[in-house]
N, C-alpha and C positions, 0 to 999 in steps of 0.2 A: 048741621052747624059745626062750625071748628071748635074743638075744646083746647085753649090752647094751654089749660093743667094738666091735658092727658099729652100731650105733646111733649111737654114740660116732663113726663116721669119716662116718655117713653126714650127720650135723648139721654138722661138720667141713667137711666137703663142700660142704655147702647154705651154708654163711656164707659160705667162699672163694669161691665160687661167683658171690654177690651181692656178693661184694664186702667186705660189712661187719664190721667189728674183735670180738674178741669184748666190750670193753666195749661197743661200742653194741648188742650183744643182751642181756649180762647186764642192763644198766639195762634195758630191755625184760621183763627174768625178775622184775625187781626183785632180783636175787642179785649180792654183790660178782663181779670179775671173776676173781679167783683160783678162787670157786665154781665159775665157768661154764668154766674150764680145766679143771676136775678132770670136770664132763661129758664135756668132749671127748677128754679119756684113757681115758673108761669106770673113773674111778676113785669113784664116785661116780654114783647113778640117777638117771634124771628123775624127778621125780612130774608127775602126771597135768597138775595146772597146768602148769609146763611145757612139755610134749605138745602140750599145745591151743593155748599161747601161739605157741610156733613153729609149728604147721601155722598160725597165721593169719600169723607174718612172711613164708614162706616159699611161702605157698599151693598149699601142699601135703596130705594126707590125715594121719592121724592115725597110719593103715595104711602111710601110705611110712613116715614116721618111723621106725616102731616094727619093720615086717616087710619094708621094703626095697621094697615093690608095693602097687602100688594092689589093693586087694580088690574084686571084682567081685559084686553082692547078687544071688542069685536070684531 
């Protein structure tokens, strides 16, 4: 099942991380920055854009995002 609190701390994470404020990702999401607060509480989902947009700021997999681990293909 998706946790989307753990989601929520691990974007959290990856912004404090880099560095960057969360309005300079929101304009990034195109979403005001209160929007992109209520992400990082898990009060509120990504949708898929989103997802895709941050694994490209972040460069990171889709997979970490979302499952915490890189997923490995057969």
């Amino acid at each position: 099942m998706i946790d989307k609190i753990k989601i929520a701390e691990r974007i959290k994470a990856l912004r404090c991380q880099s560095k960057y404020s969360q309005q300079y990702i929101a304009d990034r999401l195109y979403i005001s920055q209160p929007a992109y607060s209520l992400l990082e509480t898990g009060k509120n989902y990504l949708v898929l854009d989103h997802i895709a947009r941050l694994s490209e700021i972040y460069r990171r997999t889709t997979d970490f995002l979302i499952l915490g681990s890189e997923r490995q293909q057969d």
